[in-house]
Structures are given as structure tokens and as C-alpha cells.
DRENNU-502035 format. One record per atom (N, C-alpha, C): atom name; residue number from 0; residue in three letters; y, z, x. Coordinates in nm, 4 decimals. Each point is the difference from the previous one (the first is absolute). Layout:
<atoms>
{atom CA,NUM,ala,{Y,Z,X}}
...
</atoms>
This chain:
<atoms>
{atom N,0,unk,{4.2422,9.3061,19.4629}}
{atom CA,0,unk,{0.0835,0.0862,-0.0787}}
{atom C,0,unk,{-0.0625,0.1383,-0.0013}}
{atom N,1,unk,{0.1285,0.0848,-0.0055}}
{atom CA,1,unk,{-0.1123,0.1273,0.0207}}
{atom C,1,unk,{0.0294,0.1017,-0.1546}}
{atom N,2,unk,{-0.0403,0.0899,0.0425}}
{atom CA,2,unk,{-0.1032,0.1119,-0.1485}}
{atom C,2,unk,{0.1938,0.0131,-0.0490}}
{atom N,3,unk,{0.1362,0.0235,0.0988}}
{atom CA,3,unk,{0.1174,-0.0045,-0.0977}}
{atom C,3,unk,{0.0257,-0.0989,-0.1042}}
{atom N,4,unk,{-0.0421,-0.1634,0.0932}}
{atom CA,4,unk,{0.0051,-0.0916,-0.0902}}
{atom C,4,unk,{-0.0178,-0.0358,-0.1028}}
{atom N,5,unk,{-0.1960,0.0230,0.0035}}
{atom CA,5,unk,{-0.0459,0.0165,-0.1199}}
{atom C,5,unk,{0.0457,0.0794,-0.1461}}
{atom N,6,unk,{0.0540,0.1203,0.0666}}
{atom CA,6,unk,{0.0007,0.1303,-0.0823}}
{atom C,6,unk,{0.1857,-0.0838,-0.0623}}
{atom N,7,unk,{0.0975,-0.0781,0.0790}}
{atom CA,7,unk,{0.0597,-0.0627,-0.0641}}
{atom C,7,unk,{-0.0037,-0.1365,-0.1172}}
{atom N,8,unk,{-0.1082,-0.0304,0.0373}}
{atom CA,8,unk,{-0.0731,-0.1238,-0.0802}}
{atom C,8,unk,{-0.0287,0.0556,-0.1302}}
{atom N,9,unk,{-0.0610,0.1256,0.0199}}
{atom CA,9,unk,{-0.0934,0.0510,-0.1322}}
{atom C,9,unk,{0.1319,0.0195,-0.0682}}
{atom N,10,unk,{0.1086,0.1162,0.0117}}
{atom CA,10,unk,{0.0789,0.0101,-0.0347}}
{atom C,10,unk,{0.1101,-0.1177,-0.0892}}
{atom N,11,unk,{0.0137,-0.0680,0.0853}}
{atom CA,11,unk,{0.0794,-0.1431,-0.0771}}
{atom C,11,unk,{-0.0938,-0.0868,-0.1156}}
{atom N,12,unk,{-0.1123,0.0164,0.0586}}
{atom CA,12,unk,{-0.0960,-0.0630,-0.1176}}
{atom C,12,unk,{-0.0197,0.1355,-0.1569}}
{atom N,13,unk,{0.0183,0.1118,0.0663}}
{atom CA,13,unk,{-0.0238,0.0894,-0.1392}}
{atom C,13,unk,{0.1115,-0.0127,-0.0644}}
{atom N,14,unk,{0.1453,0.0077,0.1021}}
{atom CA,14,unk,{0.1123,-0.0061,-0.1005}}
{atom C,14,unk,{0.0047,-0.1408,-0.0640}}
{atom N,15,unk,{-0.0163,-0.0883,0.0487}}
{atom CA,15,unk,{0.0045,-0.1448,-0.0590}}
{atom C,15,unk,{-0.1016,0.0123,-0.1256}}
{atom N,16,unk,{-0.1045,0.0541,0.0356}}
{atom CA,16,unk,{-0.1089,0.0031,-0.1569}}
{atom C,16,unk,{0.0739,0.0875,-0.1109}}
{atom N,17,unk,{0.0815,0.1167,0.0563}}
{atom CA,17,unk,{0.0145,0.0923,-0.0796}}
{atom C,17,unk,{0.1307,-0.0552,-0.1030}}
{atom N,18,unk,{0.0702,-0.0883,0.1133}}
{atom CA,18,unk,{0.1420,-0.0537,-0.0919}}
{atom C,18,unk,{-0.0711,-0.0956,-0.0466}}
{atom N,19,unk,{-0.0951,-0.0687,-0.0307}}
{atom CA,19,unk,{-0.0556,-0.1132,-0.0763}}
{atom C,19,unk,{-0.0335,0.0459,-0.0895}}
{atom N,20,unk,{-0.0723,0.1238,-0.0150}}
{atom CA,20,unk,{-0.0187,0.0946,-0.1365}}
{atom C,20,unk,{0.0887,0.0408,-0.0444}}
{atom N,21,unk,{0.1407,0.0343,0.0084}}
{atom CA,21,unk,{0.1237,0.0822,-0.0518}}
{atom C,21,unk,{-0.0102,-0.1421,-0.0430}}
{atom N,22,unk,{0.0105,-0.0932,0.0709}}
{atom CA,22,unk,{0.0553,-0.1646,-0.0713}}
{atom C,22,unk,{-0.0361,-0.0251,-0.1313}}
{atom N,23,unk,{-0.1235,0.0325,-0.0113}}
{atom CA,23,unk,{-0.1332,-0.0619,-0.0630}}
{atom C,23,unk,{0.0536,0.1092,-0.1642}}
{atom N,24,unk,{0.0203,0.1425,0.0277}}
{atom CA,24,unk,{0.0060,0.0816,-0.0671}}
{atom C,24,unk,{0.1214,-0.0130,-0.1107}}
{atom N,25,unk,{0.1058,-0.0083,0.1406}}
{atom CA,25,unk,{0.1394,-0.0429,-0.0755}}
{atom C,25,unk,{-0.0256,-0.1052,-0.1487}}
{atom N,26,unk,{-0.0288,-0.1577,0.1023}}
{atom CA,26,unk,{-0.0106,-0.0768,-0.0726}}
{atom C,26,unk,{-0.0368,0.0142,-0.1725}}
{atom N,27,unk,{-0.0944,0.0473,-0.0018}}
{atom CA,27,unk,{-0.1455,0.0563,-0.1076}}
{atom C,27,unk,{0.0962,0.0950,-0.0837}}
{atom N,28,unk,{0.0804,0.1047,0.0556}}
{atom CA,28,unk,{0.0786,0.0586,-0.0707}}
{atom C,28,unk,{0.1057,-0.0311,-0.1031}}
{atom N,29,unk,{0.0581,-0.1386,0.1108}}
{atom CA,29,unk,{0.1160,-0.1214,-0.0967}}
{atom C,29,unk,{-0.0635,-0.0600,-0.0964}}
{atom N,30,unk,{-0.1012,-0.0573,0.0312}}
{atom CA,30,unk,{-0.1076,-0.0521,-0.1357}}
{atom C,30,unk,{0.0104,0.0662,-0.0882}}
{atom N,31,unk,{-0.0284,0.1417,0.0373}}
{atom CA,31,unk,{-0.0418,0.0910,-0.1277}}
{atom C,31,unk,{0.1342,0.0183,-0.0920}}
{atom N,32,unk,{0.1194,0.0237,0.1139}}
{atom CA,32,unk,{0.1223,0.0279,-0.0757}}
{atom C,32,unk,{0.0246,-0.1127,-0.1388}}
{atom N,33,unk,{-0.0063,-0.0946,0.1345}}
{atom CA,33,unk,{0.0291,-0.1723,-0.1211}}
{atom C,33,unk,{-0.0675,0.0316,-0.0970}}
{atom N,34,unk,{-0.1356,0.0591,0.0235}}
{atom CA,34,unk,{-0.1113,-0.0711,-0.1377}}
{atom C,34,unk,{0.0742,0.1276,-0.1161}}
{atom N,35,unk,{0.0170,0.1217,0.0252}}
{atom CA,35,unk,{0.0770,0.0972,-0.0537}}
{atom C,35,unk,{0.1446,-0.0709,-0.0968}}
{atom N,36,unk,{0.0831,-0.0423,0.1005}}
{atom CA,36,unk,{0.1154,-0.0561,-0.0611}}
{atom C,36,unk,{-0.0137,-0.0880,-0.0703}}
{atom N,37,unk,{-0.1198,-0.1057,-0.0333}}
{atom CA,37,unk,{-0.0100,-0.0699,-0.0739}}
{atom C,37,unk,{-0.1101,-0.0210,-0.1144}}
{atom N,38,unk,{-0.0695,0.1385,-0.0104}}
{atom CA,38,unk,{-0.0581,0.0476,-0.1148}}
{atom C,38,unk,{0.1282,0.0936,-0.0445}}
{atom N,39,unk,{0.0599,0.0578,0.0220}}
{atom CA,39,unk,{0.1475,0.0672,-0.0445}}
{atom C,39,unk,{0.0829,-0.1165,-0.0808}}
{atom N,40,unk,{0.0260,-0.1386,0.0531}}
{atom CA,40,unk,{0.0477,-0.0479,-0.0910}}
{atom C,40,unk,{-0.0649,-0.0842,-0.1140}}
{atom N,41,unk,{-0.1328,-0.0084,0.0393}}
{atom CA,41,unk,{-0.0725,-0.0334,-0.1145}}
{atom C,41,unk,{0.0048,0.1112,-0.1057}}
{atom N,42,unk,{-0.0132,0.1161,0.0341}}
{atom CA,42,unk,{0.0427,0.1542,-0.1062}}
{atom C,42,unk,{0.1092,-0.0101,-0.0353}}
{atom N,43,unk,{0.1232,-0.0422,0.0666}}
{atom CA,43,unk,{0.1388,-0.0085,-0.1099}}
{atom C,43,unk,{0.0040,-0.0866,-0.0826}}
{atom N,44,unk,{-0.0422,-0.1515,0.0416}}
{atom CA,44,unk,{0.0049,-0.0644,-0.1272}}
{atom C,44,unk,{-0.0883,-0.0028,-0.0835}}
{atom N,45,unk,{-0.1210,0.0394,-0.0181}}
{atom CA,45,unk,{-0.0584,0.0483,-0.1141}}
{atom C,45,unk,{0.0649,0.0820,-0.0462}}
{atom N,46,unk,{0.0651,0.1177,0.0536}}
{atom CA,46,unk,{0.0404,0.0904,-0.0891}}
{atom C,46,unk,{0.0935,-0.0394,-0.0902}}
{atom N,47,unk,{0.0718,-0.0894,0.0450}}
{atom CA,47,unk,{0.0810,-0.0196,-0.1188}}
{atom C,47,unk,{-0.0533,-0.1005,-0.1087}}
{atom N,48,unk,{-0.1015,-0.0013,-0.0366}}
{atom CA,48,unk,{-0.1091,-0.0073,-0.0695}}
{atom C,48,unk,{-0.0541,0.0975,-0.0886}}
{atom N,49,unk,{0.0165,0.1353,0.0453}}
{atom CA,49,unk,{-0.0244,0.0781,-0.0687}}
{atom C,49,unk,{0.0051,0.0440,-0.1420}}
{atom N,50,unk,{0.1492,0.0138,0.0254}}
{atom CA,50,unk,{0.0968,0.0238,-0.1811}}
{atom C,50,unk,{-0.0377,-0.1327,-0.1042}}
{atom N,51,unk,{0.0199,-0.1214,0.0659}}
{atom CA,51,unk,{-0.0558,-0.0652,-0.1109}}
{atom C,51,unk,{-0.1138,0.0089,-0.0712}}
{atom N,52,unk,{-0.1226,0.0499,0.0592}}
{atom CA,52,unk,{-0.1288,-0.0030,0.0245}}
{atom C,52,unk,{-0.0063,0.1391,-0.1074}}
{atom N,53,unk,{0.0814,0.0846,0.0860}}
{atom CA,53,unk,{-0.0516,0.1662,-0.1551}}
{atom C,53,unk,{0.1006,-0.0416,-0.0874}}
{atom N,54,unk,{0.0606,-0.0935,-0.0464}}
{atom CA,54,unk,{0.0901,-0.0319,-0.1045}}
{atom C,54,unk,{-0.0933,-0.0862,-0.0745}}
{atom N,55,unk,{-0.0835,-0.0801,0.0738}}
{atom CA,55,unk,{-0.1129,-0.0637,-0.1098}}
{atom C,55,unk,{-0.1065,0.0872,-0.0424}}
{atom N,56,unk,{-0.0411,0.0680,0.0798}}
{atom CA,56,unk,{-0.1217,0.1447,-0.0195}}
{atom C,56,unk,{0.0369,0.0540,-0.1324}}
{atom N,57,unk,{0.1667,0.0609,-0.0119}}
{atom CA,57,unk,{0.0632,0.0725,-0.1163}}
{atom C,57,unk,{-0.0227,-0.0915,-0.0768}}
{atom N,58,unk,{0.0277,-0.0929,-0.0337}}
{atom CA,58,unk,{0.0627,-0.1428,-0.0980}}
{atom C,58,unk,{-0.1845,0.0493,-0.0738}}
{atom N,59,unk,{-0.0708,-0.0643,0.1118}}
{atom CA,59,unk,{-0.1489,-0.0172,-0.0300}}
{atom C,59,unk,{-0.0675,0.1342,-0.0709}}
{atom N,60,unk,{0.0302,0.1242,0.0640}}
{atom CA,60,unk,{-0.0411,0.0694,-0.0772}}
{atom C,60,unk,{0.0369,0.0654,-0.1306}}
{atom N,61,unk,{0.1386,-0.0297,-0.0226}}
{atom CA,61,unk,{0.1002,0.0182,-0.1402}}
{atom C,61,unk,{-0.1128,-0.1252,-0.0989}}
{atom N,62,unk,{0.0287,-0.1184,0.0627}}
{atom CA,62,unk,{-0.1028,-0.0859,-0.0899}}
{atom C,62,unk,{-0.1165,0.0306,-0.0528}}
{atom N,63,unk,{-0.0883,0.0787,0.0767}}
{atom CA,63,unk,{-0.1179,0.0125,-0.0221}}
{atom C,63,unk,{-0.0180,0.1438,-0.0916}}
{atom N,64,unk,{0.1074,0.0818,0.0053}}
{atom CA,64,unk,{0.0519,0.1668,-0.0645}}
{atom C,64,unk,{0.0330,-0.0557,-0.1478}}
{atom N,65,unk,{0.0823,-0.1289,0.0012}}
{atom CA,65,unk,{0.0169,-0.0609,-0.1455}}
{atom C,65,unk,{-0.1324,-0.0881,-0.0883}}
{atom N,66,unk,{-0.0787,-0.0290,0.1223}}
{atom CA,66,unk,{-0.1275,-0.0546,-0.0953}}
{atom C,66,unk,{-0.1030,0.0817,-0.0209}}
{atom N,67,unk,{0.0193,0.1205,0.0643}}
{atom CA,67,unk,{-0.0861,0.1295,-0.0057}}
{atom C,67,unk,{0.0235,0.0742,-0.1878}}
{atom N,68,unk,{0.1619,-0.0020,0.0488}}
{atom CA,68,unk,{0.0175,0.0481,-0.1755}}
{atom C,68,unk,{-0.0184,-0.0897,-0.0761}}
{atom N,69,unk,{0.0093,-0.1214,0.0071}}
{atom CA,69,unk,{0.0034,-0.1207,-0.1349}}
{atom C,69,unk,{-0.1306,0.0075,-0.0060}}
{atom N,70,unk,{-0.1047,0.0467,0.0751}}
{atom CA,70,unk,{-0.1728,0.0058,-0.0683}}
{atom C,70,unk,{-0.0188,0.1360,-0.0348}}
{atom N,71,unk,{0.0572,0.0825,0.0510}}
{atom CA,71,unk,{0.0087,0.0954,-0.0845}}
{atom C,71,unk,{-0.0158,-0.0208,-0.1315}}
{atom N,72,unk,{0.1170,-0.0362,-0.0054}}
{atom CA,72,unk,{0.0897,-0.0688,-0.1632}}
{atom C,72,unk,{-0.0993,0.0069,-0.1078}}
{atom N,73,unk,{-0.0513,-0.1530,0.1062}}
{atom CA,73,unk,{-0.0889,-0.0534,-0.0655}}
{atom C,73,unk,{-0.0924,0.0378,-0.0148}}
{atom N,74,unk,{-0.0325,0.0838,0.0598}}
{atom CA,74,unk,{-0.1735,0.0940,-0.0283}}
{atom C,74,unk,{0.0412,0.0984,-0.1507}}
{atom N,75,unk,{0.1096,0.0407,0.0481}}
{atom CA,75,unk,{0.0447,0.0621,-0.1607}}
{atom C,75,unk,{-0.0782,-0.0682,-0.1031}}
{atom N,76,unk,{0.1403,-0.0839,0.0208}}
{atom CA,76,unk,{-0.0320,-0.1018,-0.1243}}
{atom C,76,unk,{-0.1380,-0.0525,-0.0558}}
{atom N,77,unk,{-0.0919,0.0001,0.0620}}
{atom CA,77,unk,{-0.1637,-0.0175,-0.0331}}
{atom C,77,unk,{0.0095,0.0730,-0.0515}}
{atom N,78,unk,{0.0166,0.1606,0.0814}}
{atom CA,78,unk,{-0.0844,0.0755,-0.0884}}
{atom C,78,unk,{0.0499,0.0153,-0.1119}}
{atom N,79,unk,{0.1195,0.0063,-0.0668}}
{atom CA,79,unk,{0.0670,0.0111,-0.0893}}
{atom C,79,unk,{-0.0795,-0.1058,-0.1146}}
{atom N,80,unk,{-0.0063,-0.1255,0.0555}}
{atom CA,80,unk,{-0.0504,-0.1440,-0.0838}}
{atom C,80,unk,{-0.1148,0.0741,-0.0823}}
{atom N,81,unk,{-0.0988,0.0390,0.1724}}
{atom CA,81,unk,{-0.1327,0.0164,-0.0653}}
{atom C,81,unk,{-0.0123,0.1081,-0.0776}}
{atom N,82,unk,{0.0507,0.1167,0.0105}}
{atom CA,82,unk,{0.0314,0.1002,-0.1261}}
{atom C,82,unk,{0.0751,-0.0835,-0.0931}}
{atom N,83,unk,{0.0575,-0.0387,-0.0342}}
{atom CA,83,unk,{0.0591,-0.0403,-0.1019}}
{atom C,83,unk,{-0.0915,-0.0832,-0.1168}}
{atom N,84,unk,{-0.0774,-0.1009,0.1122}}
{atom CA,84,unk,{-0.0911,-0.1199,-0.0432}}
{atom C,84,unk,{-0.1659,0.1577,-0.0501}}
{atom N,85,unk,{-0.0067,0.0950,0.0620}}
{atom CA,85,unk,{-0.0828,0.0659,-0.0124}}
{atom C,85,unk,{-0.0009,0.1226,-0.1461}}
{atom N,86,unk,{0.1603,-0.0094,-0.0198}}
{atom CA,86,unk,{0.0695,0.0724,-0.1357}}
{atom C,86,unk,{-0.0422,-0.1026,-0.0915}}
{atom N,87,unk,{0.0460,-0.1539,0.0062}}
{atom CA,87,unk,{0.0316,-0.0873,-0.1455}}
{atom C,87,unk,{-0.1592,-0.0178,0.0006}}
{atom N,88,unk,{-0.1048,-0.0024,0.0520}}
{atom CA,88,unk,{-0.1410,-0.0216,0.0487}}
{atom C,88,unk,{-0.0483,0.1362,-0.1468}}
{atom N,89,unk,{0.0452,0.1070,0.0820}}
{atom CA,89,unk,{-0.0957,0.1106,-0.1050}}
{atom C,89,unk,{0.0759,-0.0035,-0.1567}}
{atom N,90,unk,{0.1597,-0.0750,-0.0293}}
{atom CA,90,unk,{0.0176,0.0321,-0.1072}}
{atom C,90,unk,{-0.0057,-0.0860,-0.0690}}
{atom N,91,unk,{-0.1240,-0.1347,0.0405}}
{atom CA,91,unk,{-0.0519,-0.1210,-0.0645}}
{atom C,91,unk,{-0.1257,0.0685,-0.0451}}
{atom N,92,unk,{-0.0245,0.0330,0.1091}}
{atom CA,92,unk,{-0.1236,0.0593,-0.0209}}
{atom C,92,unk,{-0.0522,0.1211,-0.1328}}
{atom N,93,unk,{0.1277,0.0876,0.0412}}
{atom CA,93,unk,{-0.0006,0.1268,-0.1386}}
{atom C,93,unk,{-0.0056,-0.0560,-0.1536}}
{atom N,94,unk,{0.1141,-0.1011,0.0504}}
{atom CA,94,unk,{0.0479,-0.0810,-0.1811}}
{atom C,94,unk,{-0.1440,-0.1034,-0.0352}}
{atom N,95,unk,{-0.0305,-0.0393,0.0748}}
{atom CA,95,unk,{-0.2006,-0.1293,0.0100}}
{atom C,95,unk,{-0.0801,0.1418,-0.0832}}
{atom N,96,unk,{0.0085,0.1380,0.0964}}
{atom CA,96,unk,{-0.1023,0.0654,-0.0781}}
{atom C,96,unk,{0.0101,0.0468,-0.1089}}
{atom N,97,unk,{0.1592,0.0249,-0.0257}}
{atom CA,97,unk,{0.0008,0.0456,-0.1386}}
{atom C,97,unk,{0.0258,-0.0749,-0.0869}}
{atom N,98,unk,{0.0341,-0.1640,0.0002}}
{atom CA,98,unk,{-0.0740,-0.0928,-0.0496}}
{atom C,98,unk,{-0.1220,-0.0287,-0.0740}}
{atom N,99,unk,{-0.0447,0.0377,0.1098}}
{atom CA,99,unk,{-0.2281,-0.0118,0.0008}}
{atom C,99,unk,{-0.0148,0.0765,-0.0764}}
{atom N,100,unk,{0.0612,0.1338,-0.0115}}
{atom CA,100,unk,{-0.0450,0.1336,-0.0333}}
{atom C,100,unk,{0.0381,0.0097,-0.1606}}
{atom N,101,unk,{0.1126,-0.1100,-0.0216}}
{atom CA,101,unk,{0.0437,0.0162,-0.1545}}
{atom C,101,unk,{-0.0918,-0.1067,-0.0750}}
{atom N,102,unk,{-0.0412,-0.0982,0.0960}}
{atom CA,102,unk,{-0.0443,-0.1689,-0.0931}}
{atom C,102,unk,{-0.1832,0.0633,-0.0167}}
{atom N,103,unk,{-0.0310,0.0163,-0.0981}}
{atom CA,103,unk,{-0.1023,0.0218,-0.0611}}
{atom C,103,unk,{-0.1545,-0.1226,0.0475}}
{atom N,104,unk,{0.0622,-0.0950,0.0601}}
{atom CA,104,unk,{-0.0558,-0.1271,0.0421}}
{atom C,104,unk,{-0.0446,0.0619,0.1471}}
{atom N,105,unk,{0.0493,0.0748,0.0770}}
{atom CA,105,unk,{-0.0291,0.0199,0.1260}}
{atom C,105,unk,{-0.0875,0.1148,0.0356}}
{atom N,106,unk,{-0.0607,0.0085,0.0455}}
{atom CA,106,unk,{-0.1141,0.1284,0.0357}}
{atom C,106,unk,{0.0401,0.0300,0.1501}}
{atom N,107,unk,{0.1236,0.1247,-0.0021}}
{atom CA,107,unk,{0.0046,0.0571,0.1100}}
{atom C,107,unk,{-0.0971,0.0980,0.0436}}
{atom N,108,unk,{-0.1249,0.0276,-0.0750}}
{atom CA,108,unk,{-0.0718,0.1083,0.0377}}
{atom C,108,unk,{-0.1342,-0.1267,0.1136}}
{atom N,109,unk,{0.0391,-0.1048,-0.0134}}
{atom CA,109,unk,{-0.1242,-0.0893,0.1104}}
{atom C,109,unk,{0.0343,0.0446,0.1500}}
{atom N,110,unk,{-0.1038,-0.0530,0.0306}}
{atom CA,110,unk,{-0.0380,0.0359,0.1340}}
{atom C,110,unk,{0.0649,-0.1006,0.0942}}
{atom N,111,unk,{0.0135,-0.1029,-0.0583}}
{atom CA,111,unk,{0.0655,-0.0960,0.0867}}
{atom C,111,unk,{0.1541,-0.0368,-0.0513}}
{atom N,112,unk,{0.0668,0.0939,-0.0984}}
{atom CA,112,unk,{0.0843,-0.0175,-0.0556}}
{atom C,112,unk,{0.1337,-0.0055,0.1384}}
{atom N,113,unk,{0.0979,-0.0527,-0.0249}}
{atom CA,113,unk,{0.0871,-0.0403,0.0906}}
{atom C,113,unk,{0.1604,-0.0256,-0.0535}}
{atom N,114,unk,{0.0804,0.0527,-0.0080}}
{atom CA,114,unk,{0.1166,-0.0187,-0.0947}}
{atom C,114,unk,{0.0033,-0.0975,0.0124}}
{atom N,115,unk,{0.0788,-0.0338,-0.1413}}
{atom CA,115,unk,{0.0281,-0.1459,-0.0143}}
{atom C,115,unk,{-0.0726,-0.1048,0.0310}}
{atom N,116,unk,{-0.1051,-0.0120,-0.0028}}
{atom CA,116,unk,{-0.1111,-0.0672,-0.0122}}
{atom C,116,unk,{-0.0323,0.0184,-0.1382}}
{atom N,117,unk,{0.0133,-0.1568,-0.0778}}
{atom CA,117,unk,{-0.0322,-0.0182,-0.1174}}
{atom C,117,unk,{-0.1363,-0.0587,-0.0472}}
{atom N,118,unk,{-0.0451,0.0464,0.0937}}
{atom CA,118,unk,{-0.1502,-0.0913,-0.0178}}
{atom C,118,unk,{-0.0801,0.1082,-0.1142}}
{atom N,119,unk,{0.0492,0.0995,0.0139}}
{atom CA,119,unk,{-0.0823,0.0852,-0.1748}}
{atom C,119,unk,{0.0725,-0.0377,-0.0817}}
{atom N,120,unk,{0.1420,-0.0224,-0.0020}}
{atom CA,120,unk,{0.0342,-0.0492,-0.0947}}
{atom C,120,unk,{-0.0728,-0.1309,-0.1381}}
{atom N,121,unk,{0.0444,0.0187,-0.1333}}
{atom CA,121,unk,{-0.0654,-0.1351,-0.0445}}
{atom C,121,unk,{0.0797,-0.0571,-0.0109}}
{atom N,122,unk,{0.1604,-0.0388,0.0287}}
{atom CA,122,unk,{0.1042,-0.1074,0.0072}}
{atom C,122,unk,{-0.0513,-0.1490,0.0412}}
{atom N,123,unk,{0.0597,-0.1135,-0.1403}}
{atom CA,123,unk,{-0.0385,-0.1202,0.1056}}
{atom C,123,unk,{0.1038,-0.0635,0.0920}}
{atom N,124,unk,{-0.0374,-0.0499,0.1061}}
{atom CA,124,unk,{0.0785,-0.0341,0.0831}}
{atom C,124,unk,{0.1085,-0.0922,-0.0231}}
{atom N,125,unk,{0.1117,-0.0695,0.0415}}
{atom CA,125,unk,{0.0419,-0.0965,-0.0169}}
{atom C,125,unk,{-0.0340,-0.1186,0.0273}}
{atom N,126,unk,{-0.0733,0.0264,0.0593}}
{atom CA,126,unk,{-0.1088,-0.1847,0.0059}}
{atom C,126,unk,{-0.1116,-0.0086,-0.1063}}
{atom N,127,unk,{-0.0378,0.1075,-0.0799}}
{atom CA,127,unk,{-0.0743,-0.0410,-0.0773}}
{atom C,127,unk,{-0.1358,0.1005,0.0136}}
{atom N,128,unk,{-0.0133,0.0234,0.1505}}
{atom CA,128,unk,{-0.0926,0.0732,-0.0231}}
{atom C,128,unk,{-0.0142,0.1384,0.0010}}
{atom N,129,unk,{-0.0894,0.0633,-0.0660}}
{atom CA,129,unk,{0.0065,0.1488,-0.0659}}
{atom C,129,unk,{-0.0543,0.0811,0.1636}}
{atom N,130,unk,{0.0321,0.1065,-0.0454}}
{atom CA,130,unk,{-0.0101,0.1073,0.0872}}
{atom C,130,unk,{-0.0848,0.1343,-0.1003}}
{atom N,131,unk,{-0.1014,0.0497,0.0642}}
{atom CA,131,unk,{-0.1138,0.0737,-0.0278}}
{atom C,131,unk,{0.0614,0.1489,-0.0539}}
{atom N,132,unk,{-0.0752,0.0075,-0.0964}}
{atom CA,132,unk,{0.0373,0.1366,-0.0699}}
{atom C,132,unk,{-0.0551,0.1249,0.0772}}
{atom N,133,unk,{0.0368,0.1550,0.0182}}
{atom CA,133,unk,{-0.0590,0.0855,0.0797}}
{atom C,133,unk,{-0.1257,0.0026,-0.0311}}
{atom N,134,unk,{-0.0973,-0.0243,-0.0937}}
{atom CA,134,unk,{-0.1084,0.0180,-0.0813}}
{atom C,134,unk,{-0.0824,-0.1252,0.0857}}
{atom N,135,unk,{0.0731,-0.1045,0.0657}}
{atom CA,135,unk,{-0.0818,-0.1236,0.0369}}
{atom C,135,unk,{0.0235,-0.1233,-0.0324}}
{atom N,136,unk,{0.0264,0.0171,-0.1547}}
{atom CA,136,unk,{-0.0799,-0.1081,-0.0566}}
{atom C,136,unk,{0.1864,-0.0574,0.0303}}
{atom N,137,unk,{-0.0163,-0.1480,-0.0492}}
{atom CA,137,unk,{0.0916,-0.0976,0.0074}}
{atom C,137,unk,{0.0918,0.0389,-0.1377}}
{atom N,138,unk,{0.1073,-0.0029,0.0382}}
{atom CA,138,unk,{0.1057,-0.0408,-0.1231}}
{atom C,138,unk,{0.0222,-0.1369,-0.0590}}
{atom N,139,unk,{-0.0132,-0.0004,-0.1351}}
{atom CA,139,unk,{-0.0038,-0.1543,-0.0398}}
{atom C,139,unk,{0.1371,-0.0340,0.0212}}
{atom N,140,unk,{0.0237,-0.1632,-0.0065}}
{atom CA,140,unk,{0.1014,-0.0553,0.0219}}
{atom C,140,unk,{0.0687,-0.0091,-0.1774}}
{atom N,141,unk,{0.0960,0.0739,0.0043}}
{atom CA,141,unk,{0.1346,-0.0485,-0.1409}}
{atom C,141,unk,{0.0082,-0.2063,-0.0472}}
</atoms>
């Protein structure tokens, strides 16, 4: 065979390689399309998934906007309690001292004096037993 032959050989063998690659290429391309067209319809039907999905988001966050204010509320309301409980507190307290301050039995000028604490007092108790005069000493029993 001579150097035309060859130079026809090479030729039929490059185009034959070269259409095996267009083959090869094509092919690879359809894959890709398919794999395309069918992540596309995996994307439509989720999507219609969507609206339900931000219709629970809303739902969920309206819920959570309504338990936001009901502790609100309720945080009020403490504080309100505890002022309130912190008002009837000092005006036990005012009426105990001026109590103490009128009963001749009580020594608000002590050091450990404490409203309404009758322990300076000399009253006897209802069980019987006496309670100490500001001076110390014991109150006799009636």
C-alpha cells in the first residue's frame, strides 16, 4: 500500500474517531437534558407545596405574635401583683408601727425592734404563755 493509501487510512480512522466523539458528546448532552427535565419536574411538584407551607409559616407565626402578647399580659400582671402585694406590705407595715408606737408595752426605740413583733410587748399569749415586757422582765400571768 502506498503513502496515498495510508494518508486514506489515517483519514477514515480520524473521521471515524472524530464521529465517535460527536457520538460520545451528543449522547452526554441527552443525559444532561433528561437529568435537567427531570429535576424540573421534581421543582414543579414541590412547588405546589409551597402556598401550603407559607400558609403554615403565617398560621405559625400569628400563633407565636399571640403568645408573645399573652406574656406580655402576663408580665403586666406580676408586676402589677407585686406592686400591689408591695403597697398592702408597707400599709401593714405603717399601721404594725403605729401600733408599736401607740402601745406603751413596745419599745420602738430597740435595736432589734421590728414592727409588729410583740416580743417587747408584756401581753399574755393565748396559750398561756406571757410575752416579755420592753424592760425584760416577764409579765405575770392574770
Amino acid at each position: 500500500m502506498g503513502t496515498t493509501g495510508w494518508i486514506i487510512v489515517v483519514v477514515v480512522v480520524l473521521v471515524a474517531v472524530a464521529l465517535a466523539a460527536w457520538l460520545v458528546t451528543q449522547q452526554r448532552k441527552k443525559k444532561q437534558h433528561q437529568h435537567a427535565e427531570h429535576l424540573r419536574e421534581e421543582a414543579h411538584a414541590h412547588a405546589s407545596e409551597i402556598p401550603e407551607a407559607q400558609v403554615r409559616a403565617q398560621e405559625t407565626a400569628a400563633q407565636a405574635e399571640r403568645a408573645r402578647i399573652e406574656a406580655e399580659r402576663a408580665q403586666q400582671q406580676a408586676r402589677e401583683a407585686e406592686v400591689a402585694a408591695t403597697q398592702q406590705q408597707a400599709v401593714t407595715e405603717d399601721k404594725l408601727r403605729t401600733a408599736d408606737a401607740v402601745d406603751p408595752r413596745v419599745d420602738t426605740s430597740s435595736t432589734d425592734y421590728t414592727p409588729g413583733d410583740d416580743t417587747g410587748a408584756s401581753t399574755d399569749l393565748a396559750d398561756g404563755s406571757a410575752r416579755h415586757r420592753a424592760d425584760g422582765g416577764e409579765t405575770p400571768r392574770s
